[in-house]
C-alpha positions in Angstrom: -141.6 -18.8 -168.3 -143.2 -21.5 -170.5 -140.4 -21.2 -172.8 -137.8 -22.3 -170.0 -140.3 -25.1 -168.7 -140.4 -26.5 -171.9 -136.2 -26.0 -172.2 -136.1 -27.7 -168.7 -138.4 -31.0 -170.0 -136.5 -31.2 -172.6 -133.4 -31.3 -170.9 -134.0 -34.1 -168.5 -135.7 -36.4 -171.2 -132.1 -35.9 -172.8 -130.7 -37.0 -169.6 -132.9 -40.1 -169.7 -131.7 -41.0 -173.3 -127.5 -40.7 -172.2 -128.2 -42.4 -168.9 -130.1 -45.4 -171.1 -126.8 -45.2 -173.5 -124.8 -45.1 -170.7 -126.1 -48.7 -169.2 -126.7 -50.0 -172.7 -122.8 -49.7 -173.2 -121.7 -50.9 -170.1 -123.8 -54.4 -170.6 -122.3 -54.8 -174.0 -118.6 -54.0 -172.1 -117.8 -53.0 -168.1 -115.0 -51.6 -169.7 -116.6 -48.9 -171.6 -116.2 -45.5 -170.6 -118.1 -42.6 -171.6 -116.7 -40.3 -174.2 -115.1 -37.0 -173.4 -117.1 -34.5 -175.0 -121.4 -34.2 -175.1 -123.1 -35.9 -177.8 -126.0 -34.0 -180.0 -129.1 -36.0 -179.5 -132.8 -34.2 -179.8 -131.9 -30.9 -180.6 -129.9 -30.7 -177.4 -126.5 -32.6 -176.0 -126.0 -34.7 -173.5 -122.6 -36.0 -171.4 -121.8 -38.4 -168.9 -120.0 -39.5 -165.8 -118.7 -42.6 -164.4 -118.2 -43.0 -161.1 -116.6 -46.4 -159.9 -117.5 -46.6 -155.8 -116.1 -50.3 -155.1 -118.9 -52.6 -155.5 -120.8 -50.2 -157.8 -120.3 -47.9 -161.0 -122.8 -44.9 -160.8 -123.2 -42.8 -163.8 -124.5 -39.1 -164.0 -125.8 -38.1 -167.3 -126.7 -34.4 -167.5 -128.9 -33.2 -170.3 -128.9 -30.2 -171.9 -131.6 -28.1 -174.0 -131.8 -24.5 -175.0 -129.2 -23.2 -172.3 -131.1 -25.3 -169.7 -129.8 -28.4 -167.9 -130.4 -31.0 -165.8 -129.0 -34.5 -164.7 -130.4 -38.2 -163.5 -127.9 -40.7 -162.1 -128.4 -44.2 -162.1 -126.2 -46.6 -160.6 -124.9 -50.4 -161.4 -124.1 -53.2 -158.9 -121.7 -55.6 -159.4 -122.0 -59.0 -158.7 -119.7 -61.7 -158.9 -120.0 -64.2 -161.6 -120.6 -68.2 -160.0 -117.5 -69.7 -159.7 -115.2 -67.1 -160.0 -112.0 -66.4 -158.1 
C-alpha cells in the first residue's frame, strides 16, 4: 500500500515536470508540439498532449512511475498581439 502511494506521488510530480516543459516550449515557440513518444525523466516517463480549443491550447501531461500514472492539465490563452490584423 505504501509502496503504490509512493509510485502514485511520484507519478504526478512527473506530470508536474512535462506539463512545466510543456509551457516552457510553447513560450520559446506556439508552434511547438510535443513529441510522439514519453520522455524518461526521474526514474519514471512522462508524455504529453496538446489540445488546440480555438482561443486556447490545453495540454495534458500524464506521468508515470513504477506502473502507476497520473495526469495534470494546464491550459494557455491566447491573446492577440497590439496592433495585429
Amino acid at each position: 500500500m505504501l509502496r503504490r502511494h509512493i509510485a502514485s506521488e511520484q507519478a504526478f510530480w512527473i506530470a508536474e515536470a512535462g506539463l512545466n516543459d510543456a509551457l516552457y516550449n510553447m513560450r520559446i515557440s506556439s508552434s511547438w508540439q510535443p513529441p510522439a513518444s514519453a520522455l524518461d525523466y526521474g526514474g519514471g516517463t512522462y508524455s504529453v498532449q496538446k489540445v488546440d480549443i480555438g482561443s486556447a491550447i490545453e495540454l495534458r501531461s500524464t506521468g508515470t512511475y513504477d506502473n502507476v500514472s497520473r495526469s495534470v492539465k494546464g491550459a494557455l490563452l491566447r491573446i492577440p498581439k497590439p496592433f495585429e490584423n
